[in-house]
N, CA, C and O atoms as CSV, one atom per row, in Angstrom:
chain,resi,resn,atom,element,x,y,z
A,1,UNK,N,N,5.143,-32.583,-18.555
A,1,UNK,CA,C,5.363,-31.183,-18.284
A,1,UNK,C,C,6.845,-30.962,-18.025
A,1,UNK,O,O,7.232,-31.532,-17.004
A,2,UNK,N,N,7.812,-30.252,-18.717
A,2,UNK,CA,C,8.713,-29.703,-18.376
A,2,UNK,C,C,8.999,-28.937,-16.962
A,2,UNK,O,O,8.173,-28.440,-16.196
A,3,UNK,N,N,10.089,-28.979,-16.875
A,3,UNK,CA,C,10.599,-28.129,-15.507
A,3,UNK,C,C,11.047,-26.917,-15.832
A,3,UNK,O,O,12.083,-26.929,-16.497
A,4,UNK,N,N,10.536,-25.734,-15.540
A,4,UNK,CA,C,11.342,-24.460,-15.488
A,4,UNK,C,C,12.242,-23.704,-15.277
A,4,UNK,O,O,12.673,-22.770,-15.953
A,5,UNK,N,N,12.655,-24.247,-13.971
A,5,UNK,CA,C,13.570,-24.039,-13.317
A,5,UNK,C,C,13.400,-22.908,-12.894
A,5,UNK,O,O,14.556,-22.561,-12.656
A,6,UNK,N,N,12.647,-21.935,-12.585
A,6,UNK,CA,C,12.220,-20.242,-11.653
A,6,UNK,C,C,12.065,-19.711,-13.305
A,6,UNK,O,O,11.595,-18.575,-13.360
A,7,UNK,N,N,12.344,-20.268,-14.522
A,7,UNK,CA,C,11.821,-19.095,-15.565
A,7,UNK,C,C,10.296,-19.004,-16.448
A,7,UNK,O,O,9.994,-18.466,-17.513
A,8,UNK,N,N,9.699,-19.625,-15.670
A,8,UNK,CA,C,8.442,-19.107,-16.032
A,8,UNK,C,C,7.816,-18.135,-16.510
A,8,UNK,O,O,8.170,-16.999,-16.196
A,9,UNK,N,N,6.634,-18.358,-17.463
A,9,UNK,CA,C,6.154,-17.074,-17.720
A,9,UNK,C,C,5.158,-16.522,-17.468
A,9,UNK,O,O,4.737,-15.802,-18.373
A,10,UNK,N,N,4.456,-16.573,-16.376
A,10,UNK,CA,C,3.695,-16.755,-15.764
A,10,UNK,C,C,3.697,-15.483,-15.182
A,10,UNK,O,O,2.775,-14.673,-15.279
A,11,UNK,N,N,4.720,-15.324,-14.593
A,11,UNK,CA,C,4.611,-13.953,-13.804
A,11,UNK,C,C,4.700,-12.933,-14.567
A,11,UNK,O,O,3.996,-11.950,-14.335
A,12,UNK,N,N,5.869,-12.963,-15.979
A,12,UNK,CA,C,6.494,-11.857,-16.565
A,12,UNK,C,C,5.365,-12.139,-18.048
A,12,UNK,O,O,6.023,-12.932,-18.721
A,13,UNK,N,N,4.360,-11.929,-18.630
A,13,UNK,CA,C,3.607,-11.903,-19.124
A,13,UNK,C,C,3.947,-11.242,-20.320
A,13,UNK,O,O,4.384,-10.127,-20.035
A,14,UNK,N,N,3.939,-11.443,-21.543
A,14,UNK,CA,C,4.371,-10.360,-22.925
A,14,UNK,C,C,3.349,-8.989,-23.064
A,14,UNK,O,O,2.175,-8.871,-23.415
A,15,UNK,N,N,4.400,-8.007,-22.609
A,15,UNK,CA,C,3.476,-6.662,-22.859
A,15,UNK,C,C,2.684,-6.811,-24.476
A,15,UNK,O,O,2.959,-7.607,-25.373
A,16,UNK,N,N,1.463,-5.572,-24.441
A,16,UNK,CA,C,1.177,-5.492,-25.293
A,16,UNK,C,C,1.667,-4.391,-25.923
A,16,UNK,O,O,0.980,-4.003,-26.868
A,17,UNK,N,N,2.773,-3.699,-25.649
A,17,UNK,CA,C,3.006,-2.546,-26.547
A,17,UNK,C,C,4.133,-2.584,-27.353
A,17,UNK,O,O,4.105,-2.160,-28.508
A,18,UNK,N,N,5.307,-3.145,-26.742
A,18,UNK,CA,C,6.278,-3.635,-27.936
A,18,UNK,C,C,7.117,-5.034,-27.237
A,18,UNK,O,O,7.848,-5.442,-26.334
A,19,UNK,N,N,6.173,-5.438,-28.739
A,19,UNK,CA,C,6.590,-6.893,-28.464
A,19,UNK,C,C,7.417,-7.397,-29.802
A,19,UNK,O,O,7.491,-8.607,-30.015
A,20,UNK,N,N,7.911,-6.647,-30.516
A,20,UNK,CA,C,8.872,-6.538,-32.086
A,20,UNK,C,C,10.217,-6.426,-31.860
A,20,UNK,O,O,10.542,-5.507,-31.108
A,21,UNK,N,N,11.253,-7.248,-32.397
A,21,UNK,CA,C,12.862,-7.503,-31.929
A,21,UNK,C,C,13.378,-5.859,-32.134
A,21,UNK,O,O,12.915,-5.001,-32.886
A,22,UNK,N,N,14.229,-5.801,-31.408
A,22,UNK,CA,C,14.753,-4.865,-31.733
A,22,UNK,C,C,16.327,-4.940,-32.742
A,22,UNK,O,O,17.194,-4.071,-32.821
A,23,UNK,N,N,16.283,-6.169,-33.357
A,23,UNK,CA,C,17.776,-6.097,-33.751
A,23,UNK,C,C,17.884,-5.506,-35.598
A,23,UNK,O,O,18.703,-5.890,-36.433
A,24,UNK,N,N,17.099,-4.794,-35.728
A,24,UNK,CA,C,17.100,-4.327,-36.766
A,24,UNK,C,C,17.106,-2.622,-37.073
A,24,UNK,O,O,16.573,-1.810,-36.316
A,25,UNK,N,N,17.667,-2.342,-38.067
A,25,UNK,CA,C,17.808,-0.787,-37.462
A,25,UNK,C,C,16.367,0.479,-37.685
A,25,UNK,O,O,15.495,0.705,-38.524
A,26,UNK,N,N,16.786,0.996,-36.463
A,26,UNK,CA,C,15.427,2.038,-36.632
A,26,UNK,C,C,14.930,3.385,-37.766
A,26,UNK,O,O,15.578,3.802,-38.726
A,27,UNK,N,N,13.910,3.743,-37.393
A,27,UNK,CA,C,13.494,4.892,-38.773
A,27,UNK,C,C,14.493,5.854,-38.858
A,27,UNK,O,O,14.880,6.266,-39.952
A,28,UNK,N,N,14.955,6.255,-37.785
A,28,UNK,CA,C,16.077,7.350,-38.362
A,28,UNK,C,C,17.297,7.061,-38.725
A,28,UNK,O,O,18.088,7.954,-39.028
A,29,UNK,N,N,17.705,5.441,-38.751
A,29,UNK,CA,C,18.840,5.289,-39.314
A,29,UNK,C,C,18.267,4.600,-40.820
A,29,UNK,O,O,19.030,4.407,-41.767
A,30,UNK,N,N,17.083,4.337,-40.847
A,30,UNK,CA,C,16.902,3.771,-42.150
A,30,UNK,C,C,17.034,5.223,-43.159
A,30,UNK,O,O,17.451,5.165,-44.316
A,31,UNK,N,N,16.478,6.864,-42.304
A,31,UNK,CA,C,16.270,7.802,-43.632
A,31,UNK,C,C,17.622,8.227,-43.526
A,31,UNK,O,O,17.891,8.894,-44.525
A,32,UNK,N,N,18.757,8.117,-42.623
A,32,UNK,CA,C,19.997,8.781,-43.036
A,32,UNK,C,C,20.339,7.956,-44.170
A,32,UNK,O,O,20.796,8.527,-45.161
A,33,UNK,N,N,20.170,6.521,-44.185
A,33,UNK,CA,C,21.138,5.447,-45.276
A,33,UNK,C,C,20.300,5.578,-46.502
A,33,UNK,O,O,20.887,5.259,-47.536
A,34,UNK,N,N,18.675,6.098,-46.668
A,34,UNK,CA,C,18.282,6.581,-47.676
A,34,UNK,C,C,18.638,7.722,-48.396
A,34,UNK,O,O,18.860,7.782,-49.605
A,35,UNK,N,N,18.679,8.675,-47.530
A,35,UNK,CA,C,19.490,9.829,-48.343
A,35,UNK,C,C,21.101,9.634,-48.475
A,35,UNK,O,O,21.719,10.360,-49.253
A,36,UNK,N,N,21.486,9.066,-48.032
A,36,UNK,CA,C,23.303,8.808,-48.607
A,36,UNK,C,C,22.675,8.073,-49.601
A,36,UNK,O,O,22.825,8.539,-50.730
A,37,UNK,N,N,21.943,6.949,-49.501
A,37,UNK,CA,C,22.170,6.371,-51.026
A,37,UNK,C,C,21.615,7.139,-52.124
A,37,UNK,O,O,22.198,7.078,-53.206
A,38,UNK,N,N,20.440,7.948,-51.990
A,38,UNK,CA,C,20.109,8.963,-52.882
A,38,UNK,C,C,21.090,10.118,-53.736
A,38,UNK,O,O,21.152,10.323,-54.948
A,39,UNK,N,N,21.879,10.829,-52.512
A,39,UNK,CA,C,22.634,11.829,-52.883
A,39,UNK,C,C,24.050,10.673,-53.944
A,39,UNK,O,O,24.432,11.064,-55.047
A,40,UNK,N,N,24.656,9.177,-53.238
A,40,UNK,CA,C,25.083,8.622,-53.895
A,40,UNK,C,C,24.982,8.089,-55.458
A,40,UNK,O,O,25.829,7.906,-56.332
A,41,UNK,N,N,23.287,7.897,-55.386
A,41,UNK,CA,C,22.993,7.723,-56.714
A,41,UNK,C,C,22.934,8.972,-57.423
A,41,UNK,O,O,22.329,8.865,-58.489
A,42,UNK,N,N,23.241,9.782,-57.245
A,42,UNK,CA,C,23.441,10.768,-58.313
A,42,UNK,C,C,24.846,10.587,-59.426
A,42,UNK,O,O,24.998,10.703,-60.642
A,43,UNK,N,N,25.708,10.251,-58.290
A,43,UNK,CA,C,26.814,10.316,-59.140
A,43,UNK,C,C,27.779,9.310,-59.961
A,43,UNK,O,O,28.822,9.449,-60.600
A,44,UNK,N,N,26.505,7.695,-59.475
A,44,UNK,CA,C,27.451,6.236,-59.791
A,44,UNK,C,C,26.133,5.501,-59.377
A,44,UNK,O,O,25.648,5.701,-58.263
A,45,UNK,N,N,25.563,4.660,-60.266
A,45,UNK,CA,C,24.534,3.373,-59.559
A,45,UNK,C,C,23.473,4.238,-59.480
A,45,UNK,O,O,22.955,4.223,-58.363
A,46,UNK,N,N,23.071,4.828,-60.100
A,46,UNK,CA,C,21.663,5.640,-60.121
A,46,UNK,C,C,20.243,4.799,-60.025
A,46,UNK,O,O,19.300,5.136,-59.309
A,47,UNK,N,N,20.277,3.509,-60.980
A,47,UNK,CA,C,19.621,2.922,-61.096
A,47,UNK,C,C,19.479,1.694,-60.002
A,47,UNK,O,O,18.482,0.972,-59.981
A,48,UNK,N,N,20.376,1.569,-59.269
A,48,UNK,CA,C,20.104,0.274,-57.850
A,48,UNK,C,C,20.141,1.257,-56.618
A,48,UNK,O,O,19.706,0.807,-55.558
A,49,UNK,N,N,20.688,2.754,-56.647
A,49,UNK,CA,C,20.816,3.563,-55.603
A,49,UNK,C,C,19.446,3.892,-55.321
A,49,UNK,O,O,18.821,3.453,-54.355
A,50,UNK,N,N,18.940,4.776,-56.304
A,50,UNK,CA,C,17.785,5.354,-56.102
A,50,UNK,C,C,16.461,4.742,-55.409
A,50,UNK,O,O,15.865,5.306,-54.491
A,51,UNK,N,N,16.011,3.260,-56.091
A,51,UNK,CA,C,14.988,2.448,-55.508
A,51,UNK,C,C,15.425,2.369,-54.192
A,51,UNK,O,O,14.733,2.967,-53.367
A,52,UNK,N,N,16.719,1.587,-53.673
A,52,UNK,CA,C,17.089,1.458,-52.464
A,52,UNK,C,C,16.666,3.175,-51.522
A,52,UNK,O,O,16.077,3.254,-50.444
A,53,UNK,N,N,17.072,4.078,-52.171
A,53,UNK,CA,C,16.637,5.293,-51.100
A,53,UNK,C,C,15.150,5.254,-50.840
A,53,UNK,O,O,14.661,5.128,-49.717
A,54,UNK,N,N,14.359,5.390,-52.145
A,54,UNK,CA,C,13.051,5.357,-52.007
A,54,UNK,C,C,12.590,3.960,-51.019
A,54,UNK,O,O,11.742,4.414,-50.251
A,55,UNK,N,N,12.703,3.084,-50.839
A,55,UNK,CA,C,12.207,2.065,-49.836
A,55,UNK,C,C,12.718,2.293,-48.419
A,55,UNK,O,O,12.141,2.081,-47.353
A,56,UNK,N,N,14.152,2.862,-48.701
A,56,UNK,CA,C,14.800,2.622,-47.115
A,56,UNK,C,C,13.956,4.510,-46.216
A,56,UNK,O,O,13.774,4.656,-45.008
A,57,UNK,N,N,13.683,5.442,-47.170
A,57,UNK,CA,C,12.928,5.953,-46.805
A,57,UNK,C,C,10.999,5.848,-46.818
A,57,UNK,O,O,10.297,6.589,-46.131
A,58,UNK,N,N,10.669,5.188,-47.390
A,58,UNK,CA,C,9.364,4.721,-46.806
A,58,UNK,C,C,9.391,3.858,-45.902
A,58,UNK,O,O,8.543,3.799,-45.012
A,59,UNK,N,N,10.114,3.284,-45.986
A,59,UNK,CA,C,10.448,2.279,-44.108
A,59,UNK,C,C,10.590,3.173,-42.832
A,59,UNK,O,O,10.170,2.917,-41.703
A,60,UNK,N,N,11.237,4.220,-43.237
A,60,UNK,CA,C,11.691,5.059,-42.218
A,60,UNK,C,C,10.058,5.600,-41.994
A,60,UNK,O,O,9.576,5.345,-40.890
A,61,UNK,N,N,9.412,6.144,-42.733
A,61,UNK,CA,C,8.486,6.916,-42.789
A,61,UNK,C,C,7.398,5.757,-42.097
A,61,UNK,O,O,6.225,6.111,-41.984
A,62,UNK,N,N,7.802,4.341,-41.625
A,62,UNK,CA,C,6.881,3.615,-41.150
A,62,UNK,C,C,5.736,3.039,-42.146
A,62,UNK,O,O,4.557,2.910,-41.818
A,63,UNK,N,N,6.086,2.830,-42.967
A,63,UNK,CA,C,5.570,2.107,-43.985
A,63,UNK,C,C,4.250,2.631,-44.668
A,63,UNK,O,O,3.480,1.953,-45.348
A,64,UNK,N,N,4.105,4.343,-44.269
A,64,UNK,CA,C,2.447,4.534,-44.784
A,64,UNK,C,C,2.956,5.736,-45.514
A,64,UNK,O,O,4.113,5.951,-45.874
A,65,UNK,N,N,2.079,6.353,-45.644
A,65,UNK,CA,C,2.032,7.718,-46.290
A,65,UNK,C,C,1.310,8.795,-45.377
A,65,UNK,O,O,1.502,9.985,-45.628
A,66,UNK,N,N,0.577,8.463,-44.441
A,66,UNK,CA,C,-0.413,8.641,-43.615
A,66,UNK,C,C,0.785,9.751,-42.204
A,66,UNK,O,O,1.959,9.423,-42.038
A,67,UNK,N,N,0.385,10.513,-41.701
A,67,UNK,CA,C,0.932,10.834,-40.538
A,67,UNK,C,C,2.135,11.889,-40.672
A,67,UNK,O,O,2.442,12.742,-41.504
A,68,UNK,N,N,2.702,11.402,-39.392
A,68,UNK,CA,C,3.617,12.484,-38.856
A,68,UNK,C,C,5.319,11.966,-40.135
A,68,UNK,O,O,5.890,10.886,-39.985
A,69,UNK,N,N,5.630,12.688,-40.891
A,69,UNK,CA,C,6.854,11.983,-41.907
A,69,UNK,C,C,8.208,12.915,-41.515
A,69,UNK,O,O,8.356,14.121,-41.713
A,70,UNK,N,N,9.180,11.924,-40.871
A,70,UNK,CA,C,10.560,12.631,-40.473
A,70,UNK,C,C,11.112,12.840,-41.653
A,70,UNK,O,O,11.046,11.984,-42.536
A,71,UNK,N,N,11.913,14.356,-41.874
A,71,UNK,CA,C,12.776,15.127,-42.982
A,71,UNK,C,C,13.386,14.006,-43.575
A,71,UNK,O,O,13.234,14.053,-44.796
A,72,UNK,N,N,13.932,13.148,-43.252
A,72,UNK,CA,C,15.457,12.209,-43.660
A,72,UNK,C,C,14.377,11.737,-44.630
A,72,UNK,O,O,14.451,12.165,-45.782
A,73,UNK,N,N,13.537,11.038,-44.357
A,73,UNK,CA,C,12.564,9.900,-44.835
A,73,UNK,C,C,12.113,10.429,-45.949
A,73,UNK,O,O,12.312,9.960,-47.070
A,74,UNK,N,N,11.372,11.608,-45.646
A,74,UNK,CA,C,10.897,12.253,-47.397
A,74,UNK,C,C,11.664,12.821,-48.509
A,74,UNK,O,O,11.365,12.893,-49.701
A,75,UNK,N,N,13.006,13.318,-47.707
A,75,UNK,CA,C,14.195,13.800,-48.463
A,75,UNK,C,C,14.794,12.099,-49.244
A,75,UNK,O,O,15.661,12.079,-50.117
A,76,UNK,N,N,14.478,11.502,-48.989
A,76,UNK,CA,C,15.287,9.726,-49.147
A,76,UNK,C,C,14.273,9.769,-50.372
A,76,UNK,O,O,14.618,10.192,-51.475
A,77,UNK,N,N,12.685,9.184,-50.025
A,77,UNK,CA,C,12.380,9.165,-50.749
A,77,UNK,C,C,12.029,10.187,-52.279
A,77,UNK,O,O,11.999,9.716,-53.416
A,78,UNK,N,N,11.803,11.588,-51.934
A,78,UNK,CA,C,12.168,12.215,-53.087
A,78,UNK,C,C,13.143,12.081,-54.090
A,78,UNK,O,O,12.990,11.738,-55.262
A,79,UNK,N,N,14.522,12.502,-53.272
A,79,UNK,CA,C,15.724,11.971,-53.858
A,79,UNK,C,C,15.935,10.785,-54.467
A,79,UNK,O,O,16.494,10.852,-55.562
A,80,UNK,N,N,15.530,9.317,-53.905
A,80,UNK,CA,C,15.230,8.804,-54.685
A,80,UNK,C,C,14.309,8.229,-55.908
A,80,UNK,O,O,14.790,7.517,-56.790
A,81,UNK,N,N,13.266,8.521,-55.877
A,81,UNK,CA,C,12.586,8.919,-57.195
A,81,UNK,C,C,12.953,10.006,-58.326
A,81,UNK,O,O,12.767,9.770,-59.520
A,82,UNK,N,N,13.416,11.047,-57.917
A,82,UNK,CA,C,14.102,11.551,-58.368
A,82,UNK,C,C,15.283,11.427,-59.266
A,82,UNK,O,O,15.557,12.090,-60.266
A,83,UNK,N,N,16.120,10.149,-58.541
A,83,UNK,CA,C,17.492,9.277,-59.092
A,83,UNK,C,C,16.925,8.306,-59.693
A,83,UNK,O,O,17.584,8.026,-60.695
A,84,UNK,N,N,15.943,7.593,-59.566
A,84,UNK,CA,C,15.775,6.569,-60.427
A,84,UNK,C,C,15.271,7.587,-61.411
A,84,UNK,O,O,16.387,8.011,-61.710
A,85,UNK,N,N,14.533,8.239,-62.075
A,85,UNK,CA,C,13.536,8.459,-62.700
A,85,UNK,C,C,14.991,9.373,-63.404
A,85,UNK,O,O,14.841,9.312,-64.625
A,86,UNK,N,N,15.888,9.918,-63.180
A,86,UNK,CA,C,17.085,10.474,-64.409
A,86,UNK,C,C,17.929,9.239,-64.914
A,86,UNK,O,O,18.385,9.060,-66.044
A,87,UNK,N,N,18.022,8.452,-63.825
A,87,UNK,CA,C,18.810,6.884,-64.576
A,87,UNK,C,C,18.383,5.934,-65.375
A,87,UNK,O,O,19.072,5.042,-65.871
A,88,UNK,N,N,16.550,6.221,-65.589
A,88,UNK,CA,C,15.919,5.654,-66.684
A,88,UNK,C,C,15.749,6.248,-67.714
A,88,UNK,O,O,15.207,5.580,-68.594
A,89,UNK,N,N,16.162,7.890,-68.108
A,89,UNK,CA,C,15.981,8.868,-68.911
A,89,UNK,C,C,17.192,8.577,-69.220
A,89,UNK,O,O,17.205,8.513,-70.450
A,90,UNK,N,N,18.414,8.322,-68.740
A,90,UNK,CA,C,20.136,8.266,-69.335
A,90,UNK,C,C,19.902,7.279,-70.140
A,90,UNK,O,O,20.125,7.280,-71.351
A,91,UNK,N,N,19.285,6.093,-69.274
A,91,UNK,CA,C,19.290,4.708,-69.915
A,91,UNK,C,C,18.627,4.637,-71.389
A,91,UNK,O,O,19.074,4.168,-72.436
A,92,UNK,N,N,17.091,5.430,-71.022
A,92,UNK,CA,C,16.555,5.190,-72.724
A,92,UNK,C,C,17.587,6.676,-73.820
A,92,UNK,O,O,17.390,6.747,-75.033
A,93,UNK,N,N,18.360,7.447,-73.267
A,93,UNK,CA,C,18.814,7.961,-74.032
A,93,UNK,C,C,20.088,7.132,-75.012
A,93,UNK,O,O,20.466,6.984,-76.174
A,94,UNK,N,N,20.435,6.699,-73.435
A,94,UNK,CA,C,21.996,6.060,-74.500
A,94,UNK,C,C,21.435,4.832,-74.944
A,94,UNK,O,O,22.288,3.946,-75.000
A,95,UNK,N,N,20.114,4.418,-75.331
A,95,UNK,CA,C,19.652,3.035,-75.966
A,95,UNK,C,C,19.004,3.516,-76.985
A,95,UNK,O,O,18.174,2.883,-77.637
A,96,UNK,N,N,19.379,4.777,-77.199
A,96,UNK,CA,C,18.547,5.343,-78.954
A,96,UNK,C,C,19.750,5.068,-79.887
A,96,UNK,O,O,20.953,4.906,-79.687
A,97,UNK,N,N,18.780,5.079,-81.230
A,97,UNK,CA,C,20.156,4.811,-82.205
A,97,UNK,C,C,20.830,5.302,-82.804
A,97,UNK,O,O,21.389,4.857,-83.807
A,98,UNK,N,N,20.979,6.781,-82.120
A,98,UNK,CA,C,21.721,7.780,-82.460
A,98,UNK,C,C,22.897,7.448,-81.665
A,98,UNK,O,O,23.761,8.279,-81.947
A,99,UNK,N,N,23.390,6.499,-80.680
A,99,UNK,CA,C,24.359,6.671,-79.823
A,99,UNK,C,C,24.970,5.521,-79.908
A,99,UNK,O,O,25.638,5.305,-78.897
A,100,UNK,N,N,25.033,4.506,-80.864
A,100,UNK,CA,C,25.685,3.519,-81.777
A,100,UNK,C,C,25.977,2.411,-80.786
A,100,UNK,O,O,27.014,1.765,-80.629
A,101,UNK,N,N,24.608,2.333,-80.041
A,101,UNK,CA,C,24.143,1.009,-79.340
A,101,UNK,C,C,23.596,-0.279,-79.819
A,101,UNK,O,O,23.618,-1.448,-79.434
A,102,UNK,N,N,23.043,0.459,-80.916
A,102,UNK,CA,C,21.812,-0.223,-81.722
A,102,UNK,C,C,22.193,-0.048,-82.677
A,102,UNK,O,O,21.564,-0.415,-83.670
């Protein structure tokens, strides 16, 4: 048996209500960095911006679809679906062979 030295856990017991690190950032900073990257992918990186908004706002939104959904979070994810879904329309445009890709 090890020695403790007074830090036992015995007394101080792990709550059951939050017991998850906190060193990671929370829902409302995940839907602000979703909508910057959204409104970003509009104008450069449409295609790595956009997915990134759409996830970093369903994270925000707490991972469901279900419930109470903060503005940032649905604006993230719209916006980004939104951005991906014109950066795959650019993409199959400028990959037709009218545009001397092909």
């Amino acid at each position: 048996m090890m020695a403790s030295f007074g830090q036992g856990t015995r007394g101080h017991p792990r709550s059951h209500g939050r017991t998850w690190s906190r060193t990671g950032p929370d829902r409302a900073t995940l839907g602000i960095i979703g909508v910057i990257c959204a409104v970003a992918g509009f104008f450069t990186l449409g295609i790595v911006l956009g997915p990134v908004a759409v996830v970093c706002g369903w994270l925000a939104m707490g991972r469901s679809w279900a419930g109470s959904r903060p503005v940032p979070a649905v604006v993230a994810v719209v916006l980004g679906a939104v951005d991906t879904l014109q950066a795959l329309l650019w993409l199959a445009g400028a990959a037709s062979v009218g545009n001397g890709l092909l």
